[in-house]
C-alpha positions in Angstrom: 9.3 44.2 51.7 11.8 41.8 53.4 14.7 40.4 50.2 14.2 36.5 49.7 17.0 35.8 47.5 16.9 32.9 44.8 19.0 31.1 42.8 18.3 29.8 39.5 21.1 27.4 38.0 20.8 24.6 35.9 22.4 21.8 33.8 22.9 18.0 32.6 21.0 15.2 34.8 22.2 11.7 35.2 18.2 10.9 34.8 15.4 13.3 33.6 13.2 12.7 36.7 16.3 13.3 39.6 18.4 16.1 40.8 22.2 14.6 40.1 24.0 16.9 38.2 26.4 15.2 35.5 28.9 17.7 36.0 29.1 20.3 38.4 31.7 22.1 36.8 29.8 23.0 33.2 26.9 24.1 35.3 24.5 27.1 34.0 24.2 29.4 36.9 21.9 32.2 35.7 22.0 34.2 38.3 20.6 35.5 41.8 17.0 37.5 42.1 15.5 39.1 44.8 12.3 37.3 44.8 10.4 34.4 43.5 8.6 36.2 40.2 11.8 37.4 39.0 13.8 34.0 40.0 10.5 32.0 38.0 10.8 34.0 35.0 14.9 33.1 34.5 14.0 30.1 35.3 11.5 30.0 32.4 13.5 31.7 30.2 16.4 29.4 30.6 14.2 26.4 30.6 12.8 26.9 27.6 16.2 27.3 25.6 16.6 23.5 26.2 13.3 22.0 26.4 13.8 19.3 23.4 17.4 18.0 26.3 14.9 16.0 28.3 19.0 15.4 30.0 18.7 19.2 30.8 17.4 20.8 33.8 17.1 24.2 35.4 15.9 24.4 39.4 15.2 27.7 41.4 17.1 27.4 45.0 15.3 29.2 47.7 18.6 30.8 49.0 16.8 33.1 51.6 15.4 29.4 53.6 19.4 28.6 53.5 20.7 31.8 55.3 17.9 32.4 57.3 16.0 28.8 58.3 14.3 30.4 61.3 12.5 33.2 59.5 11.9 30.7 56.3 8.3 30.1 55.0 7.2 26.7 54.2 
């Protein structure tokens, strides 16, 4: 099985439904995982420690598509 790293990393929005970070510097990086079930379940995890911050947002990067766009799924 080929490694598709992904980032999980979160923090405050601007507005609830975009992807501008308030402040890249106080962002929550949670960490880098070596596939997309172990990413989601960070991602869920970390999530669901600020789901009453509707200003609060977590996102899973596909870092594997950045390093290797050629070989990336859609």
């Amino acid at each position: 099985m080929t490694q598709k790293l992904h980032l999980v990393m979160g923090g405050r929005v601007k507005d609830p439904t975009g992807l501008e970070f308030v402040d890249l510097n106080d962002m929550d990086i949670v960490g880098v995982f070596p596939d997309m079930a172990t990413a989601k379940n960070a991602w869920k995890s970390a999530a669901q420690r600020t789901v009453d911050d509707a200003e609060m947002k977590y996102v899973i990067v596909h870092l594997h598509r950045l390093l290797d766009p050629e070989t990336a799924e859609a």
